[in-house]
N, C-alpha and C positions, 0 to 999 in steps of 0.2 A: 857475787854475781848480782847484776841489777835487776831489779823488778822485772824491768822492759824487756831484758835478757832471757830472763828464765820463761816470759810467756809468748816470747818467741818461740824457744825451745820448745816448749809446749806446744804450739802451737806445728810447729814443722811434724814431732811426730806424731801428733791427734793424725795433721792430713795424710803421712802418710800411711795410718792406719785405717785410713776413712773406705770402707767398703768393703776392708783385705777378707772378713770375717765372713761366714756363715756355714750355718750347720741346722738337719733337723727336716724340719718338714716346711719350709718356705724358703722367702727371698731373704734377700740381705737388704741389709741399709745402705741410704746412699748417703754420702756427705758426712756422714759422725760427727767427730768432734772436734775440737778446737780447730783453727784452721782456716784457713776460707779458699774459695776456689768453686767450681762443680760439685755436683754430687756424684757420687762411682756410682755404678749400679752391679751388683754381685748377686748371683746365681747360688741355687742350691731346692733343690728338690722341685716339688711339682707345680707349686704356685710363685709366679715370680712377679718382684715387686718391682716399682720402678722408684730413685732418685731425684728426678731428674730438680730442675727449678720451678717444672709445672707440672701438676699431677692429674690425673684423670679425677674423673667424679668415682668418690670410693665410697667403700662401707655397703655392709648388708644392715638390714633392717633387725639391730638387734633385739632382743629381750629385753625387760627390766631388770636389774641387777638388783636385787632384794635391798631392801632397807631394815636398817635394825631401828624399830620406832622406840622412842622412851618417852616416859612420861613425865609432867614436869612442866612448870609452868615458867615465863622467863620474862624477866624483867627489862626492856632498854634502856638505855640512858639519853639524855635529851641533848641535842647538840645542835646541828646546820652545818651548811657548808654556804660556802660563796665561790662560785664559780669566774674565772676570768674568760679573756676571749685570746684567740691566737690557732694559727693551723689555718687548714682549710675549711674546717665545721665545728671544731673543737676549741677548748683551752686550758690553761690550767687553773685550778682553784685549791683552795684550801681547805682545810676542813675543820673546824671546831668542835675541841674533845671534850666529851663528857661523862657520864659514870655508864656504867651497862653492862654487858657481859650477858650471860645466858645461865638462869638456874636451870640445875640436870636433873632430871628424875631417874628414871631407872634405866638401863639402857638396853631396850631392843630383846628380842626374840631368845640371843642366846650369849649377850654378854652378863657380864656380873653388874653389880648396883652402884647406881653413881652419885646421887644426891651430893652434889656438892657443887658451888660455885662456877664457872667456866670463865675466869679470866673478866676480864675486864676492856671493854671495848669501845666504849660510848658512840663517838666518833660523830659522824653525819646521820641527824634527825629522826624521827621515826620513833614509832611507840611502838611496843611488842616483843612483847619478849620477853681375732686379731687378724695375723697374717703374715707377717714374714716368721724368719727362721725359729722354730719353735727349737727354746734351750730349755731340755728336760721335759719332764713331763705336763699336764697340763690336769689331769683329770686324777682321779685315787680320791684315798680318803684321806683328808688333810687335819681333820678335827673340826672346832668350832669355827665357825666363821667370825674375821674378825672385828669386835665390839668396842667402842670409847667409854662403856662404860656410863655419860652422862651424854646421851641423842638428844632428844626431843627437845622441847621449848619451840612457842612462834617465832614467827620471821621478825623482824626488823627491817623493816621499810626504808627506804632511803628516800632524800627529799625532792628525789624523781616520780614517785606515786603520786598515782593523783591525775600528773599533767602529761597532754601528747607530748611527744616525744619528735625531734626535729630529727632525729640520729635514725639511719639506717643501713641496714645489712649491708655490706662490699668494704671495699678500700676506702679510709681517711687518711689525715694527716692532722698532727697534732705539734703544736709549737713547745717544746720544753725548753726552756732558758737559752733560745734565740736557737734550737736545732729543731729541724722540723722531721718528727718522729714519724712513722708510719704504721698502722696495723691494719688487720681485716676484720669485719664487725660482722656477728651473725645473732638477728635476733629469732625469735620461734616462728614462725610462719604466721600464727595466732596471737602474734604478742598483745597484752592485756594490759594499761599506764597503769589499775589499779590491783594489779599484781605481784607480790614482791619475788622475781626468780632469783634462781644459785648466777653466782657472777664466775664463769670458770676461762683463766687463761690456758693457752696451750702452746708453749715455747719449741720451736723450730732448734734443730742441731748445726753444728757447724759444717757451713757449705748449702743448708737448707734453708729454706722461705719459711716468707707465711705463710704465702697458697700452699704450699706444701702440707704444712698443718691441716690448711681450712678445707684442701681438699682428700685430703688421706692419701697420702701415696706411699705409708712405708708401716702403716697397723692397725688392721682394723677398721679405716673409713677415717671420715672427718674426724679430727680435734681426737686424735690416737683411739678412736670409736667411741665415742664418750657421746658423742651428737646425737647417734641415732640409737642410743639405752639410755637418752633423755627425757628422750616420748614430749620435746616441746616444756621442760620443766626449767630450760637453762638459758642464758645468755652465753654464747663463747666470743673468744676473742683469742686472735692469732697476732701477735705482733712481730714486727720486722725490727731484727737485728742491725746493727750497726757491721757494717764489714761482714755479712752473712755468721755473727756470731754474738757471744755475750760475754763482752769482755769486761765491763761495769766499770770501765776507768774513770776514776774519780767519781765514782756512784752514778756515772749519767743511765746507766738502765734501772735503775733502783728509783729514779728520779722519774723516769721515764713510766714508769710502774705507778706511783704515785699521782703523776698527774691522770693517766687514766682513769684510776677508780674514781680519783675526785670528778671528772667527765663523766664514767657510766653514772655515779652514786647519783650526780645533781640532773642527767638527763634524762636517766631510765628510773624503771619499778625497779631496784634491787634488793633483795634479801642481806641486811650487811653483817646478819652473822652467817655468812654461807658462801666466801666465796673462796675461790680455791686454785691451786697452780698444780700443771703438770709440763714435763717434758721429758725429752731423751738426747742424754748425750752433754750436751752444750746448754739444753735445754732445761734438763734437769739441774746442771749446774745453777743456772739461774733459779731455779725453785726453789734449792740449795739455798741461796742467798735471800731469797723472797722470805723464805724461814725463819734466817734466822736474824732478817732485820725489819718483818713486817708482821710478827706472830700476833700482835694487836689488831692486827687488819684480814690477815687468811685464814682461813678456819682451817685448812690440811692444806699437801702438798702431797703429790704422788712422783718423785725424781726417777729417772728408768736410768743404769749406766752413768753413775754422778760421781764427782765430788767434790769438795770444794775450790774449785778452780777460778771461779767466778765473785772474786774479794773475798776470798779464803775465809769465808764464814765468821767472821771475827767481831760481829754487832754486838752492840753491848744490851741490844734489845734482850728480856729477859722471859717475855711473855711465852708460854708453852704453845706446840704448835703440833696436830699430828701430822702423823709422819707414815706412807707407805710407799717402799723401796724396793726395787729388784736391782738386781747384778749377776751378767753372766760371771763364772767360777772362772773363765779361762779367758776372760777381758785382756789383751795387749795393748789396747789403746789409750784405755783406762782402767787399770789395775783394780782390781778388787777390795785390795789395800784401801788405797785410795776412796773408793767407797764406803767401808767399813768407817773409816776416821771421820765422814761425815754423816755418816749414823751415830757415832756414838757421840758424837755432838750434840745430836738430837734426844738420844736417852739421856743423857746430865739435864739438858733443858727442861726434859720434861717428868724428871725423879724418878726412872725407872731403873729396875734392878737387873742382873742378868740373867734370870731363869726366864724362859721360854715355853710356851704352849704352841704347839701346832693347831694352823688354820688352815682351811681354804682358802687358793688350791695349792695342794705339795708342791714344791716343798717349804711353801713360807712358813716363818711363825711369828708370834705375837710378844713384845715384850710382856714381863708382869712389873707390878710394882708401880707403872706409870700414873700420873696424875691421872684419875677421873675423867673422862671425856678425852682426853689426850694420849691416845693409843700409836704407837711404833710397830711397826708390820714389816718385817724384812724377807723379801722373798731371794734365796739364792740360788740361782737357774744353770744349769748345768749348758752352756753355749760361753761366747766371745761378744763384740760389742755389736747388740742388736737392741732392739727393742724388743721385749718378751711374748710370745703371742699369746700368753693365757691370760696377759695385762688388763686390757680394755673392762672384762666383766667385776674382777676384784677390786679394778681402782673406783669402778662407778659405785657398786656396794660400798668400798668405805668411803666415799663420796656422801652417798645419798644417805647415809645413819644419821648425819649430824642436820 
C-alpha cells in the first residue's frame, strides 16, 4: 500500500470518528483527527463545548500551576540568527549554531537531583544560561508531582531582546519556500523587548483552526488553557494547518515550524531554552514530530490523544526532549496502541527505564531512570478521543519547572 493510500485511510477514519466520542462530566471535541472537513460538536454532560471553525472567547481566569524551581546556574552558547523577508510581516531565517545547552542544579520542590548537563542548544544569540469531557478522574492522590529532575538555569535571550518589536498579537502570514503559511500571534498584554518569555505553540486538531486554539473552544480557554495560568509570562502561537490538518508531507510543517521560531527568536524577547509544543489529536501528532526532529530547539512537548501519524516519528535527531502525554483507554479514533508506540519512542530517546512513580493528577505516572531534566509523564484517562480535562493545570506545571 502506498504512502498516500494508507493516509488517506487514515484520514477517512480519523473523520469519521471526529466527534463520535464523549463521556464524563463535559462536551466532546469537534473535529479530532486526521481528516479535514467541519468540526462535529458532541454532547455529554452539563457543560457543553463547542467545535465549530470559530470559538467564543474562552477560559476562566486560571491559577498558577506550581513551578518546580532548581537551582543551578546555565551557561549559553553564542550564535545569531539572520533573518530573511517574505509573507505579509514575516520571513524566513536562519540560524547559526553554537555550543549551550542549560547546567541543572537540583530540581524543584519535590523532584530528585539533577546536576548534570541539559543537552546542548546553542542556536540563536544571547547570553545566559479544562472543560470538555472529563476521562477519569481528575482529583485523589496521585503522588509526587512530576519533576525533570535538572529545572532551573537563566533564560537565554534571543537576538529579539533588546529591540521594539514590529510583530503583533492576531493573524500573519508567513512565506516558507514559496507557500504562504499562516498562524495567530498572541503577545502579553505587558509585553516587555527586554524580557526573555517561554515561546509556547498550540496545534489545532484535524477539521480544527487556529482561532480555535487562540480562542478555547474545546479546553479550558485559550491555547488548551495554558494563556491564562501564564499570568502574562508566555508568548503563544496558534498556527494554521494545511488542509485543516498536519500532514508534514515532505516536512513542509516541520519547515513551517522552523521558520517561525527563526521569526519570534529574531523579532521578539524569547527565552530559547524554553519553548515548548502542545496539541490534541492531530495536534499532538505534530508535537509528536516537533520531538522528535527538533529536541535541540523545544524544551518539552505535552501531545493529548497522539501518535505518530504526522512523519511517523523517524528523525534521526537525537537530542532528548520531555515528554507529557495523556490518552484516553477506550480511544477508537486513535488507538492507544498507537499512542503507547509514540511514547515509547520518547522513553529510548530519553534513557528511561520501565518502572513507574505516580504523580499528579491520577492516574499519570512518571518514568524513572530518565535523563536528568528529561522527564516522561504518561497520563492514561479512562474516556475515548477527547482532550483531557484535568490537562491544562499539569501540563503548565511541567511546563513552567524548566
Amino acid at each position: 500500500m502506498t504512502r498516500s493510500f494508507a493516509l488517506s485511510a487514515i484520514a477517512i477514519v480519523l473523520a469519521l470518528g471526529c466527534g463520535s466520542q464523549g463521556s464524563g462530566n463535559g462536551s466532546g471535541t469537534g473535529g479530532s483527527t486526521p481528516g479535514t472537513g467541519g468540526a462535529t460538536t458532541a454532547t455529554g454532560g452539563a457543560t457543553a463545548g463547542t467545535g465549530g471553525s470559530t470559538g467564543g472567547t474562552g477560559g476562566s481566569t486560571g491559577g498558577t500551576g506550581g513551578s518546580t524551581a532548581g537551582t543551578g546556574g546555565s551557561t549559553a552558547g553564542t550564535g545569531g540568527s539572520a533573518a530573511g523577508t517574505g509573507g505579509t510581516i514575516a520571513g524566513t531565517g536562519g540560524r547559526t549554531a553554537g555550543t549551550g545547552g542549560t547546567t541543572a542544579g537540583t530540581g524543584g520542590s519535590t523532584g530528585g537531583t539533577g546536576g548534570t548537563t541539559a543537552g546542548t542548544g546553542g542556536r540563536t544569540g544571547g547570553t545566559g544560561g479544562g472543560a470538555p469531557p472529563a476521562g477519569g478522574t481528575s482529583g485523589g492522590s496521585g503522588g509526587a508531582s512530576p519533576t525533570g529532575g535538572a529545572s532551573g538555569g537563566g533564560p537565554s535571550p534571543s537576538a529579539g531582546c533588546g529591540t521594539p518589536t514590529s510583530l503583533q498579537s492576531g493573524r500573519a502570514s508567513l512565506d516558507v519556500s514559496g507557500t504562504s503559511r499562516e498562524y495567530i500571534l498572541a503577545l502579553p498584554s505587558n509585553y516587555d523587548p527586554s524580557h526573555a518569555y517561554r515561546l509556547i505553540f498550540g496545534f489545532h486538531w484535524s477539521g480544527g483552526t487556529a482561532n480555535d486554539v487562540a480562542t478555547g473552544t474545546i479546553i479550558g480557554g485559550p491555547y488548551y488553557g495554558l494563556q491564562s495560568r501564564s499570568a502574562g509570562s508566555a508568548i503563544f502561537v496558534a498556527p494554521e494547518g494545511l488542509n485543516m490538518g498536519w500532514a508534514n508531507t515532505g516536512g513542509q510543517d516541520i519547515a513551517f515550524v522552523k521558520a517561525m521560531v527563526a521569526l519570534f527568536e529574531s523579532s521578539l524577547c524569547v527565552d530559547q531554552s524554553r519553548i515548548f509544543s502542545l496539541g490534541f489529536s492531530y495536534g499532538g501528532m505534530m508535537s509528536d514530530e516537533i520531538g522528535t526532529e527538533m529536541g535541540d530547539v523545544f524544551r518539552a512537548i505535552a501531545p493529548m490523544s497522539d501518535a505518530c501519524y504526522s512523519g511517523g516519528c523517524k528523525a534521526s535527531n537525537s537530542h532528548p526532549i520531555a515528554v507529557w502525554m495523556a490518552h484516553g483507554d477506550s480511544d477508537t479514533v486513535v488507538p492507544i496502541a498507537d499512542g503507547m508506540t509514540a511514547r515509547d519512542k520518547f522513553l529510548a530517546k530519553n534513557g528511561c527505564g520501565t518502572q513507574t512513580t505516580p504523580v499528579t493528577p491520577s492516574p499519570c505516572v512518571q518514568y524513572q531512570g530518565c535523563m536528568p531534566g528529561y522527564p516522561v509523564v504518561w497520563c492514561e484517562f479512562s474516556g475515548g478521543h477527547m482532550p483531557w480535562s484535568a490537562a491544562p493545570d499539569p501540563v503548565w506545571a511541567f511546563f513552567s519547572q524548566f
